[in-house]
C-alpha positions in Angstrom: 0.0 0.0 0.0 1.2 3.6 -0.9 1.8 5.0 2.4 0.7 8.7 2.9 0.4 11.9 5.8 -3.0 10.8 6.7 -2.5 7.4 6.9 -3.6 6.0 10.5 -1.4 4.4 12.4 -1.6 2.6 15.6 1.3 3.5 18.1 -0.3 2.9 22.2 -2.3 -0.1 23.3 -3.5 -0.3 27.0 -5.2 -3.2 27.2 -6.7 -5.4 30.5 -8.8 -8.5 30.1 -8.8 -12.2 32.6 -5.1 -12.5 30.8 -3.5 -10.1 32.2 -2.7 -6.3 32.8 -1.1 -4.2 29.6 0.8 -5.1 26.6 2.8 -8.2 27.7 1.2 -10.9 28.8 -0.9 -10.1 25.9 2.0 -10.7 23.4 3.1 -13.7 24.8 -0.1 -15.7 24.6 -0.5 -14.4 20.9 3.4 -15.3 20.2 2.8 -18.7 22.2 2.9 -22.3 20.3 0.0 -23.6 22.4 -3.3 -22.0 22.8 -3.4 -20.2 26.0 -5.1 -20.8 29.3 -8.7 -19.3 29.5 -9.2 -17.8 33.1 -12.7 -17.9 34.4 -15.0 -17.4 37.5 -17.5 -19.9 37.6 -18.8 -20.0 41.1 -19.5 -16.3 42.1 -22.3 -15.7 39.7 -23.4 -19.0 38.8 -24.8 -20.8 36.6 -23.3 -18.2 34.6 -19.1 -18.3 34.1 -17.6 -14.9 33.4 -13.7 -13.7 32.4 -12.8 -11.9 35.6 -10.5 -9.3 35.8 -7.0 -9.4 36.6 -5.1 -8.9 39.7 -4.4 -4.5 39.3 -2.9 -2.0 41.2 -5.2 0.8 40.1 -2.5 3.4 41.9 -0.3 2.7 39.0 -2.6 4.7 36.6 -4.9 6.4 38.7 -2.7 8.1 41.5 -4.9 9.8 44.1 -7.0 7.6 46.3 -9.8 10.8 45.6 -9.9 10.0 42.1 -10.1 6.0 42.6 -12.9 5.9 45.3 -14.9 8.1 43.2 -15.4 5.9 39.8 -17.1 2.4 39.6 -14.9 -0.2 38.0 -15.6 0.5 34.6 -14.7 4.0 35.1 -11.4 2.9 36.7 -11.1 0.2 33.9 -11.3 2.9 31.6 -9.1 5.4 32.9 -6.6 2.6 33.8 -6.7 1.1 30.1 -6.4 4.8 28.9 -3.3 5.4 30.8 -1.6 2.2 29.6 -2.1 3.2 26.1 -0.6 7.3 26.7 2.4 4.8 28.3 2.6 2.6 25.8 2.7 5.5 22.9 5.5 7.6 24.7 2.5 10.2 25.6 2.0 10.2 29.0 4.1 13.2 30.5 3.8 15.1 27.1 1.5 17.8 28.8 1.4 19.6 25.3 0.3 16.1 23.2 -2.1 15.2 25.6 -3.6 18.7 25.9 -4.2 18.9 22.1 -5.0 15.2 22.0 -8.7 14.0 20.4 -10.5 11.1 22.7 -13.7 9.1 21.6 -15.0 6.4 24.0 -17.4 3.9 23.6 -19.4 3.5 27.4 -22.6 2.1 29.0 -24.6 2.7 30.8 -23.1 3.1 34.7 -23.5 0.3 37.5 -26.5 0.2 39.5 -26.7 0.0 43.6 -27.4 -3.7 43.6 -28.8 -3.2 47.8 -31.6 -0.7 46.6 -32.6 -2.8 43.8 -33.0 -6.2 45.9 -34.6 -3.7 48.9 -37.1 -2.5 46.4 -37.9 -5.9 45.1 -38.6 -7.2 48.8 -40.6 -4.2 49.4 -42.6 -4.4 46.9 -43.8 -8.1 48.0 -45.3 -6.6 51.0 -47.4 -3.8 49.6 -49.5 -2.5 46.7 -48.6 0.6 46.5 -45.8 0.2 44.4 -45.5 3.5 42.5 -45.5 5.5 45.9 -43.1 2.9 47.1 -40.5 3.2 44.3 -40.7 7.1 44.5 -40.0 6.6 48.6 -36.6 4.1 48.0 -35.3 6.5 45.3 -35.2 9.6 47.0 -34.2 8.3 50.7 -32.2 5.1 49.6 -30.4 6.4 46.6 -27.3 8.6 47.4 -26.7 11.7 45.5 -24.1 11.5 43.9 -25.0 8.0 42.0 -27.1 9.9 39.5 -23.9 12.0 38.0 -21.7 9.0 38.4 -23.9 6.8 35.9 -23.2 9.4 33.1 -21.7 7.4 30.7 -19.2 10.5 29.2 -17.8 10.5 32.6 -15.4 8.2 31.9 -14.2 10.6 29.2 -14.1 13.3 31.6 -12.4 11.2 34.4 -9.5 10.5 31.7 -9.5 14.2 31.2 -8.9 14.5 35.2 -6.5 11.8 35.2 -4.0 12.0 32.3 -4.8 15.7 31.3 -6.2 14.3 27.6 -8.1 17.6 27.1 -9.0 17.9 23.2 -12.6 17.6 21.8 -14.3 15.0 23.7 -17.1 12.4 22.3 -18.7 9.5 23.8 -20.5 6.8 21.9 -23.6 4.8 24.0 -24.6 1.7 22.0 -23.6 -1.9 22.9 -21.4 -3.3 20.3 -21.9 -0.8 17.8 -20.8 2.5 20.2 -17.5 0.0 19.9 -17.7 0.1 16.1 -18.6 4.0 15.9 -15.6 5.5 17.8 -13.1 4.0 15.7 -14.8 4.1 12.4 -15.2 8.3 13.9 -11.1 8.6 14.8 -10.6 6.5 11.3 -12.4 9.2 9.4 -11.6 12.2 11.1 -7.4 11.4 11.1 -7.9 10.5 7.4 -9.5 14.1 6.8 -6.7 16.2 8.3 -9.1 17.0 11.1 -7.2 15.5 13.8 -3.6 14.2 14.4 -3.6 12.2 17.3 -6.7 10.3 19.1 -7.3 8.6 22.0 -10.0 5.7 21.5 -11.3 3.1 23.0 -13.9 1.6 25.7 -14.3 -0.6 29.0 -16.8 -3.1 30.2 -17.1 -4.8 34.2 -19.0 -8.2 33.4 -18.6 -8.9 37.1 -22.1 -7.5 38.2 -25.6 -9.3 38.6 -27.7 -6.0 36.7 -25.5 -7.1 33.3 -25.8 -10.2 33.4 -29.3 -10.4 34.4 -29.6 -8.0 31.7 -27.8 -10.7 28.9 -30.1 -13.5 30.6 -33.4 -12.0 30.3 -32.9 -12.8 26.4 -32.1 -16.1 27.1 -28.1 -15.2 26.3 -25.8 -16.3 28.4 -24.0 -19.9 28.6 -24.7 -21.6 31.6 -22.4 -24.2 33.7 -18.7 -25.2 32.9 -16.5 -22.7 30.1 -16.8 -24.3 26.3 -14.5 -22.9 24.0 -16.8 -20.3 21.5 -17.2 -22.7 18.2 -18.3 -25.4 20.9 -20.7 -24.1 23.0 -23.9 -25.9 22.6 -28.0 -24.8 23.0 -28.1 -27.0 25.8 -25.6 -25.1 27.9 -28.0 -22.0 27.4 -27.6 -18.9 24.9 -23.4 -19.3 24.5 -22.3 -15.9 25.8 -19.8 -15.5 28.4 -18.9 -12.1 29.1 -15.9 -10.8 30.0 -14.4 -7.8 32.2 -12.2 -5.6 29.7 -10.8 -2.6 29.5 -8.8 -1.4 25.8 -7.5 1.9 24.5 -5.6 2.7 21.7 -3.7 5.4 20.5 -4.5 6.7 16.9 -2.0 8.9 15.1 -1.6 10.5 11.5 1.3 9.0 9.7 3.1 12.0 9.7 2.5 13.2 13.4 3.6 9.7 14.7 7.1 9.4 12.4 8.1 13.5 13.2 8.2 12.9 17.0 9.4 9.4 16.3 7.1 7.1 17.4 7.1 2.9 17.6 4.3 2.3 15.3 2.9 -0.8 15.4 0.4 -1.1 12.6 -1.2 1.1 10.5 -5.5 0.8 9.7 -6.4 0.2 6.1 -10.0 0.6 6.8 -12.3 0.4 9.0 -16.1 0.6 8.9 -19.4 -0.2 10.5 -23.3 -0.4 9.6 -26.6 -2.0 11.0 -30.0 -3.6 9.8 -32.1 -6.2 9.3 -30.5 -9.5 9.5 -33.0 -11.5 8.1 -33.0 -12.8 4.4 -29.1 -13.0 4.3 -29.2 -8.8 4.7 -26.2 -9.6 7.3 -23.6 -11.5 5.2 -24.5 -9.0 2.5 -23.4 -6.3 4.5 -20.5 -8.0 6.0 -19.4 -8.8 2.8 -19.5 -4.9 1.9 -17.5 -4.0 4.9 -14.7 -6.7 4.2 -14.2 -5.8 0.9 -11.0 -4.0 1.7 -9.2 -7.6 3.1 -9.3 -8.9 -0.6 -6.4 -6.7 -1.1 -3.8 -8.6 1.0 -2.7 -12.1 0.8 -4.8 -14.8 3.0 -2.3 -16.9 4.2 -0.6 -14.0 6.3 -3.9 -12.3 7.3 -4.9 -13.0 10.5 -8.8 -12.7 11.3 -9.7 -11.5 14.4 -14.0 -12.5 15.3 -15.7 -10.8 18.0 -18.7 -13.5 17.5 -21.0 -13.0 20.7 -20.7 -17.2 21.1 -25.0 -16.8 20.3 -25.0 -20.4 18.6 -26.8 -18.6 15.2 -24.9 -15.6 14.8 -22.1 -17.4 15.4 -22.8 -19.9 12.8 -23.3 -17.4 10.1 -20.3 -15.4 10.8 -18.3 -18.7 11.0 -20.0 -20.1 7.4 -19.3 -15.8 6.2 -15.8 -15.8 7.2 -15.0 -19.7 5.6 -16.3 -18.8 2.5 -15.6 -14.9 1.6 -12.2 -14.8 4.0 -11.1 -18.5 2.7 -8.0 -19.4 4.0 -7.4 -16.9 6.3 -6.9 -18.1 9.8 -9.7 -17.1 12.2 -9.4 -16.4 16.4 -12.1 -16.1 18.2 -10.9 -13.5 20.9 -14.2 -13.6 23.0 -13.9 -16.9 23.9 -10.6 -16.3 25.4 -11.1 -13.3 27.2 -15.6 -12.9 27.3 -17.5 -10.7 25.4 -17.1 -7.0 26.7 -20.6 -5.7 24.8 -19.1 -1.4 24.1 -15.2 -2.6 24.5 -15.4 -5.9 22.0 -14.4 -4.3 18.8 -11.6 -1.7 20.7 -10.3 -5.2 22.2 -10.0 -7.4 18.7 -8.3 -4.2 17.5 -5.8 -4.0 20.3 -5.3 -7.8 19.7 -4.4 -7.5 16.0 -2.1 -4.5 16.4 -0.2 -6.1 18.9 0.1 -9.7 16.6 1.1 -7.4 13.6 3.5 -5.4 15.5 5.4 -8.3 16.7 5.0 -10.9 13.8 3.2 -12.7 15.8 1.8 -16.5 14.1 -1.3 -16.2 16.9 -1.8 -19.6 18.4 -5.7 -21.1 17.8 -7.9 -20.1 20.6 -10.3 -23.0 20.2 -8.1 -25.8 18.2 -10.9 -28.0 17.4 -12.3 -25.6 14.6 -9.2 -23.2 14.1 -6.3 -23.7 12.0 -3.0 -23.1 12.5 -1.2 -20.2 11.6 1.9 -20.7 9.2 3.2 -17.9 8.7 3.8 -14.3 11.1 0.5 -11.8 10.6 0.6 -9.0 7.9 -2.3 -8.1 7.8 -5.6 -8.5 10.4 -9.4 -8.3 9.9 -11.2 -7.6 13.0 -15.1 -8.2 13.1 -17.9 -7.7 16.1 -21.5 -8.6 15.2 -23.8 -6.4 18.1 -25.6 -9.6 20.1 -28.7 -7.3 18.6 -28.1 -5.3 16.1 -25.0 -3.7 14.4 -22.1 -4.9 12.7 -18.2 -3.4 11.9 -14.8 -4.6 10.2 -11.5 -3.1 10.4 -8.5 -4.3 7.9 -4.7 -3.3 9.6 -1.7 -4.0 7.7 1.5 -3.8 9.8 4.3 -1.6 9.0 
């Protein structure tokens, strides 16, 4: 590829997910001859397994005891993953970088007060009066601050606090697709000339009963022991296990990430998302459409990257999609090694595929029994995430 200015290029990761904390330990599973060890909790919330997170110090990113207390733990898994990624670029005590510097996050909704919910619920078997009784709990159970800490651009602002990133600020809601949209948004905007450097990314806690409840109530989530993702079967429930994750990256234009010197570790080719009826073969059309920019680069080094929910149908169809449009191109399920992490899946296959291009890496098969191996380093990655409702994206990266 002809490189140019405005090319985007990939030069911080801060990632966390049940494998570990930052670059590292992430490199070495993808660099590993033998799939690596999946890490799960399967008796705090059961029936239903989750990837826990790591073991963290959160005073290594988020220095004043003020600041931690303050966030719930997707907000600190944000701000933590954030801080990583400034590291990892070479960014994070550049006061004038990360003063001018762009940031788009993908967030949820915030965590709910777990106590007032169940007291509520018990309540409410007692008496009939329900409406009076939910107006009562909310305004003497609830404590005031709760409401401004469920904002979901907080977590941009608390990285604004944190690492002083204080360009323009925009925060994507949307499950999956919020995921899909910030990146596609940094993509477009570096490409333009409208920005030079870009902070991006998102974080998900699995490790609460509200989401998973949430994830149940359409019959989703896999039930009993951990099955690798291709394996999972309707008689071990709906096949999604999520996963707590946190994963920023930082975006630069070519030609502000080679005049201050910076390690790149892959530049991105494309990137692009779109939703819609799925019905009728509407979603391998448009999956096709969106990986049309793969068929430039040779299969046997590409690696491709599936955020596939484990949701036995979609997962079939994206399996059958990739096997027959991406023939011969070695396919990794990532969620069924680390969970799905709903906002932060697409920001996570992306971290995943810049760090196997920057370091040549031949990524081991996360479920060997229906992936191949890879016989020769990554070149080139396609990353995909199909919303567990609705919405779909695909990223191509080449590395340098």
């Amino acid at each position: 590829m002809t490189k140019s200015a405005n090319d985007v290029v990939i030069t911080g990761v801060g990632i966390v997910t049940s494998q570990g904390v930052g670059v590292e330990p992430h490199v070495t599973f993808l660099s590993a001859a033998e799939p690596p060890r999946v890490r799960i909790e399967a008796e705090r919330f059961a029936p239903y397994p989750v990837h826990p997170l790591p073991e963290i110090d959160w005073s290594q990113q988020i220095v004043k005891r003020g600041d931690q207390r303050q966030m719930e733990n997707w907000q600190r898994l944000g701000v933590f993953a954030a801080g990583l990624a400034l590291d990892d670029a070479g960014l994070k005590d550049n006061l004038d970088a990360c003063g001018s510097m762009d940031m788009i996050v993908a967030a949820g909704g915030g965590e709910r007060d777990i106590n007032v919910d169940s007291l509520i619920v018990d309540e409410g078997l007692k008496r009939n009066d329900r409406e009076q009784l939910l107006n009562e709990k909310l305004t003497t159970e609830l404590r005031p601050t709760l409401f401004l800490a469920q904002l979901s651009n907080l977590l941009a602002g608390n990285i604004s606090i944190v690492h002083k990133v204080t360009g323009s600020s925009r925060t994507f809601m949307g499950e999956e697709a919020a995921g899909i949209s910030a990146f596609e948004t940094a993509f477009a905007r570096i490409k333009a000339g409208q920005s030079t450097h870009t902070l991006v990314g998102g974080a998900f806690s699995a490790e609460r009963i509200d989401i998973i409840l949430l994830i149940e109530a359409i019959q989703g989530c896999a039930v009993g022991d951990w099955h690798p993702i291709w394996s999972r079967k309707p008689e071990d429930g709906g096949g999604l296990i999520l996963g707590s994750v946190g994963a920023f990256l930082v975006l630069e234009s070519r030609q502000y990430a080679e005049a201050r010197g910076a390690r790149i570790y892959a530049s991105i080719e494309a990137v692009s998302g779109d939703r819609g009826s799925r019905q009728d073969g509407r979603l391998e059309a448009r999956l096709a459409d969106l990986a049309a920019p793969a068929a430039a680069f040779d299969p046997q080094s590409t690696i491709v990257f599936s955020g596939t929910t484990g949701f036995h149908d979609l997962a079939r169809r994206e399996k059958a999609f990739l096997e027959t449009e991406l023939a011969g191109r070695p396919i990794r399920a990532y969620g069924g090694l680390v969970g799905h992490g709903i906002e932060a899946q697409f920001p996570v296959g992306l971290a995943l595929a810049a760090l196997s291009l920057g370091h040549a890496a031949k990524v081991p098969p996360f479920d060997p029994d229906a992936e191949t191996v890879m016989t020769v380093p990554a070149k080139t990655a396609v990353v995909t995430t199909i919303g567990h409702a609705r919405g779909e994206g695909v990223a191509v990266l080449s590395a340098e």
